[in-house]
C-alpha positions in Angstrom: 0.0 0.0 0.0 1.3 3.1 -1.1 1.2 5.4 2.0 1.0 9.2 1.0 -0.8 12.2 1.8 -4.3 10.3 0.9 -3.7 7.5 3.7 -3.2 10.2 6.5 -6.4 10.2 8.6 -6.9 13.8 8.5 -8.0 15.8 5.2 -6.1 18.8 3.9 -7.5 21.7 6.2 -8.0 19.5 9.4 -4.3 18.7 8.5 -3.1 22.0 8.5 -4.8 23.4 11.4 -3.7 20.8 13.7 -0.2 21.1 12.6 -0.5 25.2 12.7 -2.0 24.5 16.4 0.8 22.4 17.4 3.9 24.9 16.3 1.7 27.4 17.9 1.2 25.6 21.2 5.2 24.4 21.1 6.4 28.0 20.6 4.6 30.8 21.7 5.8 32.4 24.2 2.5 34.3 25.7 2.1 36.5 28.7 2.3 33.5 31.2 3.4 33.8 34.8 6.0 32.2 35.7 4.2 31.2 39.4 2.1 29.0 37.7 4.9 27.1 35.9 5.2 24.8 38.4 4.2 21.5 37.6 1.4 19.4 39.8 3.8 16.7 41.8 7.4 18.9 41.6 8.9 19.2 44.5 8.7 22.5 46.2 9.1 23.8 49.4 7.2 26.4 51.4 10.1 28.7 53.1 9.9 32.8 54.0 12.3 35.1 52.5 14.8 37.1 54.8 14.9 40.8 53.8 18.1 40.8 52.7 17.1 38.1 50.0 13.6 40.0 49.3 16.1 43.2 48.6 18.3 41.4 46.5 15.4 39.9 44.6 14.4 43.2 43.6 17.4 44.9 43.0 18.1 41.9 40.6 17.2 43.3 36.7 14.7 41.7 34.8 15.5 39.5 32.3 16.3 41.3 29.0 16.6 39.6 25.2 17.7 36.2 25.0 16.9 35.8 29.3 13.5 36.8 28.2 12.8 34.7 25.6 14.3 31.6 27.5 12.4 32.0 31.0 9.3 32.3 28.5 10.1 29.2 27.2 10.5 27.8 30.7 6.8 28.9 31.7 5.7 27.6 28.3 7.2 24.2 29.4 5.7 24.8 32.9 2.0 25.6 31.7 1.6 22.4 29.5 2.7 20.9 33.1 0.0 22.7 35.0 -2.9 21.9 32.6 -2.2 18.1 31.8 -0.5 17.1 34.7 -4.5 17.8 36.4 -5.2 15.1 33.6 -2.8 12.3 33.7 -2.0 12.6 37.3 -4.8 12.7 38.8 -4.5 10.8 42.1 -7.0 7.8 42.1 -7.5 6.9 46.0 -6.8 3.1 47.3 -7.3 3.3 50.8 -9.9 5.6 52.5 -7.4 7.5 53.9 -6.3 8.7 50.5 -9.2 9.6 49.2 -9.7 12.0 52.7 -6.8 13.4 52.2 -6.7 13.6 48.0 -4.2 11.0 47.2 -3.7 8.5 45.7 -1.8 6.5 42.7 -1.5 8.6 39.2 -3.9 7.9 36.7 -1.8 7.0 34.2 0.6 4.8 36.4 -2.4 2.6 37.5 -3.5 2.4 34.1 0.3 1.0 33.1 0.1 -1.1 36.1 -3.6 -2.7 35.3 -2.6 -3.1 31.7 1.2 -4.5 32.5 -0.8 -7.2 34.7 -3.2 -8.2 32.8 -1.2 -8.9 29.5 1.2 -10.8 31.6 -1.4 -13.4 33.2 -3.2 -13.0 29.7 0.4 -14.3 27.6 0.7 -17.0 30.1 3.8 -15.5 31.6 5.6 -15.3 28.0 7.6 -12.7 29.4 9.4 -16.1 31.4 8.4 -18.6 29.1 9.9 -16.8 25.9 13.6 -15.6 27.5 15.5 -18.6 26.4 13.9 -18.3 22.8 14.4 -14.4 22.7 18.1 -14.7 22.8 17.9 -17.3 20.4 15.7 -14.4 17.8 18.3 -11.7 18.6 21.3 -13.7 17.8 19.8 -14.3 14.3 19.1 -17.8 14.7 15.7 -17.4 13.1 16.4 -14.5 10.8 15.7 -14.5 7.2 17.0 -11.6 5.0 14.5 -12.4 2.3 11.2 -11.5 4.6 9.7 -8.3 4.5 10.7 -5.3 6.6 13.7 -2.7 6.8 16.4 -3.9 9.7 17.1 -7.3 11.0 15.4 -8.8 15.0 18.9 -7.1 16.5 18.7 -3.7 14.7 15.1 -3.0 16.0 15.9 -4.4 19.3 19.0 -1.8 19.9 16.7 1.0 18.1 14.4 0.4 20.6 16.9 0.2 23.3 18.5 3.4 22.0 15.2 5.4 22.8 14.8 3.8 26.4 18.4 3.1 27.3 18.6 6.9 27.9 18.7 9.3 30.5 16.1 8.0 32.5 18.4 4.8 33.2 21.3 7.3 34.4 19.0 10.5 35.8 16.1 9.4 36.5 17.0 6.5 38.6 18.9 8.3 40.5 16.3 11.4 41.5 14.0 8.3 42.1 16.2 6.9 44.7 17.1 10.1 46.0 13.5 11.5 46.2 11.7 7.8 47.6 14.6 5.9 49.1 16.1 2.0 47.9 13.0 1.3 48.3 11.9 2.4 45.0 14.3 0.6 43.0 12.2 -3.0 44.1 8.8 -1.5 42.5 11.1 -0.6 39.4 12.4 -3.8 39.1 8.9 -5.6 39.4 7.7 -3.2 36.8 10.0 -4.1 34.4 9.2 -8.0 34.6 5.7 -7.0 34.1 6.2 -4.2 31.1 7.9 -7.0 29.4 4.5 -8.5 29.4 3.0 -5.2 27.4 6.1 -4.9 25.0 5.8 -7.9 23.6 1.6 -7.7 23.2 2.3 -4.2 21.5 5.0 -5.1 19.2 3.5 -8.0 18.1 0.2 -5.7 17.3 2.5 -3.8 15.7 3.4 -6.5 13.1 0.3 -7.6 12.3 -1.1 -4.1 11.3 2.0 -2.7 9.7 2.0 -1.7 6.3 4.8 -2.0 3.8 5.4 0.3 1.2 6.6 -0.2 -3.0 9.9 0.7 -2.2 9.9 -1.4 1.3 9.7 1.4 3.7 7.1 1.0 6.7 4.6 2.6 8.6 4.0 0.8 11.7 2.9 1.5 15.8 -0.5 2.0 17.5 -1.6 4.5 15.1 -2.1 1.6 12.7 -3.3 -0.9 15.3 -5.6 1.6 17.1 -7.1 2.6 13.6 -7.2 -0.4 11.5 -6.7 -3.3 14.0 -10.4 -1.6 15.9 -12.1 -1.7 12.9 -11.3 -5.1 11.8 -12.3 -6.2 15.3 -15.9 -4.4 14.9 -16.5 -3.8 11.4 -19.8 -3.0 11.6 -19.9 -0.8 14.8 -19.4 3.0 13.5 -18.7 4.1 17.6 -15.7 1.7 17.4 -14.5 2.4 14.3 -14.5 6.3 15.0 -13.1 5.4 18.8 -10.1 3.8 17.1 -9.3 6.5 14.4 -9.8 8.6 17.5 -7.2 6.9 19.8 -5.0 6.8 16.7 -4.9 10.7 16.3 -4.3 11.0 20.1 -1.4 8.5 20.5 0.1 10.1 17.3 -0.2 13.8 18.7 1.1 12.8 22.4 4.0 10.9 20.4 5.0 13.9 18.6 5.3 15.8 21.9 7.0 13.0 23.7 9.0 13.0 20.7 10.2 16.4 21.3 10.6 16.8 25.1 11.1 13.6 26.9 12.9 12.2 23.7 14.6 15.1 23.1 15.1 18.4 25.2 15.1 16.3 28.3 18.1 14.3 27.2 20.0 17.6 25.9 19.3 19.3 29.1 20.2 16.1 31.4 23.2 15.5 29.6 24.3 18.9 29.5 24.1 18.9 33.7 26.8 16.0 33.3 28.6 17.3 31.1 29.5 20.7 32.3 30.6 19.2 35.6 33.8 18.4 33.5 33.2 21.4 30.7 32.5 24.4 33.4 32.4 25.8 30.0 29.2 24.9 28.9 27.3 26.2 32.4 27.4 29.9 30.9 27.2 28.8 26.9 24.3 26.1 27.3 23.6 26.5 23.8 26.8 25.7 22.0 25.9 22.4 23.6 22.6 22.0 22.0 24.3 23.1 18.7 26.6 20.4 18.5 24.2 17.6 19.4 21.8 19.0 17.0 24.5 18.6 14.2 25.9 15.3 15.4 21.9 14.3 15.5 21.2 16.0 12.0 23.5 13.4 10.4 22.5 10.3 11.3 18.1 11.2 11.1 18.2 12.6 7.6 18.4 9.2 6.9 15.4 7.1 8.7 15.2 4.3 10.4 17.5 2.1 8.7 20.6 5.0 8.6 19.3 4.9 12.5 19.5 1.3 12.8 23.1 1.3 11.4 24.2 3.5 14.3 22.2 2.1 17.1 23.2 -1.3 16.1 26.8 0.0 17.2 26.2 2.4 20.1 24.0 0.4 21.9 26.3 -2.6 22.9 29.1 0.2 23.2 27.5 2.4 26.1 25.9 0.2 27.4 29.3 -1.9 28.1 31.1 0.9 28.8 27.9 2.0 31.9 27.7 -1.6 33.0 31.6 -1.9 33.5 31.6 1.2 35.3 29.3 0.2 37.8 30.1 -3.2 38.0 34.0 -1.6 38.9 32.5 0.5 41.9 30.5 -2.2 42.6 33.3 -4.6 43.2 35.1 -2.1 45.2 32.3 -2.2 47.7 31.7 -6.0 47.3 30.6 -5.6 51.1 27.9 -3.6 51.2 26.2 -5.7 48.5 23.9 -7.5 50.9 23.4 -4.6 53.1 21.8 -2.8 49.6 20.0 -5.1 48.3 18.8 -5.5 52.1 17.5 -1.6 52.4 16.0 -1.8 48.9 13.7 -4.6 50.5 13.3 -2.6 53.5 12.1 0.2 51.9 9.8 -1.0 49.6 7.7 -2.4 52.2 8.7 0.1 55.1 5.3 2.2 56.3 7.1 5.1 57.4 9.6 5.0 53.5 10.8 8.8 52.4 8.4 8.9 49.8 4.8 8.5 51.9 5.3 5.0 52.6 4.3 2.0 50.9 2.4 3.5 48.4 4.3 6.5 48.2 7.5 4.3 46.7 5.7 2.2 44.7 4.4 4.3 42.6 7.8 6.5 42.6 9.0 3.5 41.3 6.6 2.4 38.7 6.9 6.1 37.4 10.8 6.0 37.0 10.2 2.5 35.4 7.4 3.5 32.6 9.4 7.2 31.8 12.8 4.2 31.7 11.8 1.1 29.7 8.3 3.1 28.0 6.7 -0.7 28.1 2.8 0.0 27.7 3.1 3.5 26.4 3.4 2.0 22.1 6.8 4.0 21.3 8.9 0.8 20.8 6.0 -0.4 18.7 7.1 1.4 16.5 10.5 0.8 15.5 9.6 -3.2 15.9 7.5 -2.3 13.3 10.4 -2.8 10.8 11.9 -5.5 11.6 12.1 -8.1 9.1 10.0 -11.2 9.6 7.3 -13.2 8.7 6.3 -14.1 12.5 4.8 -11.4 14.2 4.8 -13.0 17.7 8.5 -13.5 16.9 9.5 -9.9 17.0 7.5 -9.5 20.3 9.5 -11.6 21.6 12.2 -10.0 21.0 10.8 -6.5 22.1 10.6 -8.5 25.0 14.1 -8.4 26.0 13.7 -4.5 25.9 12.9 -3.8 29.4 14.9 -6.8 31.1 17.6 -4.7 29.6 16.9 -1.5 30.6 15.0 -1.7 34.1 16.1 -5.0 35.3 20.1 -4.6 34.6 20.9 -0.9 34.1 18.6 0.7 36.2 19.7 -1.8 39.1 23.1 -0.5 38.1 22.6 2.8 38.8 20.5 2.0 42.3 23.3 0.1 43.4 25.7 3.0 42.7 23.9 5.3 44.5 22.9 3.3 47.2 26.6 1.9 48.2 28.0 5.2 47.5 25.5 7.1 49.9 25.4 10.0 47.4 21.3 9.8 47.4 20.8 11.1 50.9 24.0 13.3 50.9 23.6 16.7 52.2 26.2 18.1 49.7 23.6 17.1 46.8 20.9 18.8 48.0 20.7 21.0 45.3 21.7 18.4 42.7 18.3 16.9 43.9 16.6 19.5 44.0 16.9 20.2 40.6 16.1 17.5 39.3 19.7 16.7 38.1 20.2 13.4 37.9 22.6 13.0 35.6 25.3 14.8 37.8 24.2 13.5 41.1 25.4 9.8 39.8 28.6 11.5 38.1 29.7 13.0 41.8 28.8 9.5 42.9 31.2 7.7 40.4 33.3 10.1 41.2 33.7 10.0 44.6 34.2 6.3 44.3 36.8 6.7 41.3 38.7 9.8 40.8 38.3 11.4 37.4 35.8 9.1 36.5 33.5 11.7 35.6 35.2 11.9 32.3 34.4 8.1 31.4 31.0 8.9 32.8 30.5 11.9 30.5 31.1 9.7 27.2 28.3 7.6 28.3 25.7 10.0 29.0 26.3 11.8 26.0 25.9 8.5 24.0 22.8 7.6 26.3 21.3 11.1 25.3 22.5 10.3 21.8 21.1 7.6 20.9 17.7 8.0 22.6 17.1 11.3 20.3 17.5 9.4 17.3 15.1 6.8 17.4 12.9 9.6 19.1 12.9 11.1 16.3 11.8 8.4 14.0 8.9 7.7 16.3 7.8 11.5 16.3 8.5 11.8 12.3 6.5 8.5 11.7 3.4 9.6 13.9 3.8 13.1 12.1 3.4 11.3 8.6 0.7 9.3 9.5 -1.3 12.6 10.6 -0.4 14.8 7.8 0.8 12.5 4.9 3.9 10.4 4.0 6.1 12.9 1.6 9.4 13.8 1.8 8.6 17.3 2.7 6.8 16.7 5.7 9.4 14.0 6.8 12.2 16.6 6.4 9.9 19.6 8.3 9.6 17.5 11.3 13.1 16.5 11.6 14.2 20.2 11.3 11.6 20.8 14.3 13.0 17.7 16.0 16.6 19.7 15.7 15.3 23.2 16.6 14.0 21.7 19.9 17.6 19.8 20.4 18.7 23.4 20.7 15.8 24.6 23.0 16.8 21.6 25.4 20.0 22.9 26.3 18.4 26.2 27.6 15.4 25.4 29.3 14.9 23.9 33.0 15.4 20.5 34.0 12.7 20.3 35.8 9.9 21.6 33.7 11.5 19.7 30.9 11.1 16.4 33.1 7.7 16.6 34.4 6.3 17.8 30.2 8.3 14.6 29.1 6.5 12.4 31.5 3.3 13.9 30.9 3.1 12.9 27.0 5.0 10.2 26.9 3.1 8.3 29.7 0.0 9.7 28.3 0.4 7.7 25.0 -0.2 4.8 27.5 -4.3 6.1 27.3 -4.9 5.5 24.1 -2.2 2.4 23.3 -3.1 0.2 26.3 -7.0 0.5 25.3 -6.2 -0.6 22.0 -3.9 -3.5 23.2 -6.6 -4.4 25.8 -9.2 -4.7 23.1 -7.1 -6.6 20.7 -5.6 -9.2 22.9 -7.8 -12.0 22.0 -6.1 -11.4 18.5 -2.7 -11.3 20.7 -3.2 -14.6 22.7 -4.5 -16.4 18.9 -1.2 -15.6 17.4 0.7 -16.5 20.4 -0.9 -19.7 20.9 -0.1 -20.7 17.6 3.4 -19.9 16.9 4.5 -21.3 20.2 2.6 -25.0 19.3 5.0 -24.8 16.0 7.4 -23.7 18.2 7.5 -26.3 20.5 7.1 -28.9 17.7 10.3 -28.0 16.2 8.8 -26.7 12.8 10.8 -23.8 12.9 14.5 -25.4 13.9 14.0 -28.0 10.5 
């Protein structure tokens, strides 16, 4: 099928009013205070100003020219925050006391949570069942280069990893720890057995609805599933058919602005805190940082996935040896407080009195981290799977899989371990680190302090982290872009010029806001993609069911 502007789902003036709505909503600036920037869930604290700081607060001159523009930006960030954050956090009480008191778990990690579950008692537990015979797929036992699709079981697998296997594994871990105690790391863990559970049943969704292009390129995810795989499912129930063209639009739309922030600004901006602790540099010239990424990025997108898959294919196994021997060195070095770590994280994940409001406080600190780490339930990794070349699509969710053992169950462990034998989460002297929701440096002083000069090695792997998560980013935001407003050329090429601009914007706007607007889209495409996977998991289970009885029979190893 021939995928261009006529396939799109919207027609030519819906099409250009949502795309004039979204550069309008993305950049302007607007008269908005910067007190309400502040998203719902930061962490802030209620404190009184001295009069010497009240005097030096307004003796301090207003911010002129670029300062302008950039704390505009900031409260542009931090009003997207205010508004959606009402949405997709919204506490849902558990206990009585909760709902007296207005808390509760956020929405959208309960809906992660109930959907994570359910697909993994659903699948039979594939998640266990399938690990042997996932290894097996990503070595190329199985692969075929004559079956359809654009990159090979390994290449899609390190795309994926490259988007997930990010900042969040590094930065995020490491303010989750700091912010909810050892604790949290237990819940993250669990998580990621269970969202291996919902990356398989989405990737293999994925296959089934993709379509291939003449010249072999594909267009793939849960905008194709959510429209075409609810239609097929009730074709002769117009609410259904509307509700999945519906869901598809609103994945695709909360893509695009994960896309941008989460998979974007919020790595330039986390890497750049890293960074600078070596380049002091770079602390007063933020945006010859964003430059360079955005060139070194440039590069390597222009091409599309498979120019993407090339590169990831080689980064991937590269930082995340070079992470992994890092900790494992520090790790070693402290060989004696393994028990005593693994001992607190047990402690406080069931401790009633934990940093971070108890019980239910920490787990869902840690069910956060892990959703914003691996993405398992949210559709992104759907759709570079997409492309993978085979003729099995229960085979390549298998292998997606693998993605979150990787990234939640081994380097996010990492990192907790780090920071837990090293002390550095509840150190006084990174107060400030903390509060700022700056990860990424917090766990370089931590290396640090454990191996002098480290900070340097540490600094080559959050740069490739950041890296290579902004590339496949951007394939995911430029695919759900040409499925809203047509599959040209031109409109690949726009996006991935906006996908640059906002690689700039990164390195000038704050952590923090930048944080909480990544987490709000990207777990927001959980709505719309774990409704669609619910739905069509009978089709899941069929597909399942039958390649794992030809499995098991051998057909496959003849």
């Amino acid at each position: 099928m021939n995928f261009d502007r006529r396939n799109s789902p919207l027609n030519s003036t819906l099409r250009s009013g949502l795309a004039a709505a979204l550069v309008f909503l993305l950049f302007y600036p607007g008269n908005l205070s910067l007190e309400a920037s502040q998203a719902p869930g930061s962490s802030t604290e209620t404190h009184m100003e001295t009069p010497g700081a009240a005097q030096a607060a307004a003796e301090k001159p207003a911010p002129e020219g670029f300062a302008l523009v950039e704390q505009k930006i900031d409260a542009v960030f931090g009003k997207f925050n205010e508004t959606l954050g009402g949405i997709f956090f919204y506490p849902v009480p558990l206990t009585a006391q909760q709902f007296q008191k207005g808390e509760g778990i956020p929405l959208a990690v309960l809906w992660l949570v109930i959907g994570a579950t359910y697909f993994t008692f659903r699948m039979n537990f594939i998640n266990l069942r399938a690990f042997k015979h996932s290894i097996k797929l990503v070595m190329g036992k199985y692969d075929n280069p004559e079956d359809e699709g654009e990159v090979t079981h390994f290449q899609a697998l390190t795309a994926a990893l490259s988007a997930t296997v990010g900042l969040g594994n590094i930065a995020g871990v490491a303010i989750a720890i700091a912010t909810g105690g050892p604790g949290a790391m237990f819940w993250m863990m669990l998580a990621g057995l269970l969202g291996m559970t919902s990356k398989f049943a989405e990737c293999t969704l994925a296959q089934i609805y993709r379509r291939i292009s003449p010249d072999g390129r594909v267009m793939g995810g849960p905008m194709c599933y959510l429209s075409v795989g609810l239609k097929e499912l009730f074709p002769a129930n117009a609410f259904m058919i509307g509700l999945g063209k519906a869901l598809a639009v609103l994945f695709a739309i909360l893509c695009i602005g994960g896309s941008l922030a989460g998979g974007n600004a919020f790595q330039v901006k986390q890497s750049l805190g890293a960074v600078a602790e070596t380049i002091p540099f770079l602390n007063d010239y933020s945006w010859v940082y964003g430059l360079i990424m955005a060139f070194f990025v440039g590069i390597v997108i222009i091409g599309g996935i498979r120019s993407i898959a090339r590169t990831t294919e080689k980064i991937v196994p590269l930082m995340c040896g070079i992470y992994i021997l890092a900790c494992l060195a520090i790790i070693v070095l402290n060989i004696q407080k393994i028990p005593e770590s693994f001992q607190s994280i047990i402690d406080g994940a069931f401790a009633p009195d934990a940093m971070y409001g108890g019980i239910i406080g920490v787990l869902i600190l840690g069910f956060k981290r892990a959703a914003f780490s691996n993405e398992a339930g949210v559709g992104s990794a759907a759709i570079a799977h997409s492309a993978a070349k085979t003729k099995f699509p229960v085979r390549e969710g298998i292998v997606a899989s693998l993605g979150p053992f990787v990234d939640t169950i081994v380097i996010c462990t990492m990192t907790a371990l780090v920071m837990i034998i090293t002390g550095a989460y509840n150190d006084p002297q990174y107060a400030d680190l903390i509060k700022s929701n700056n990860g990424a440096a917090l766990t370089s002083e931590a290396m640090d302090s454990q191996i002098p000069g480290f900070q340097y090695v540490l600094s080559v792997s959050v740069i490739l982290f950041a890296y290579s998560t902004m590339i496949s980013w951007s394939y995911y935001g430029e695919r759900c872009w040409a499925f809203l407003f047509g599959d040209s050329r031109t409109i690949s090429l726009a996006y991935r010029i906006l996908f640059l601009i906002f690689v700039v914007l990164g390195s000038i706007v704050s952590a923090t806001n930048v944080l909480d607007f990544g987490d709000l889209m990207i777990l927001g495409m959980a709505f719309p993609n774990i409704l669609g996977v619910l739905l069509l998991s009978n089709r899941v289970k069929k597909e399942l069911d039958d390649y794992w009885k030809r499995y098991k029979s051998g057909e496959f190893d003849k």
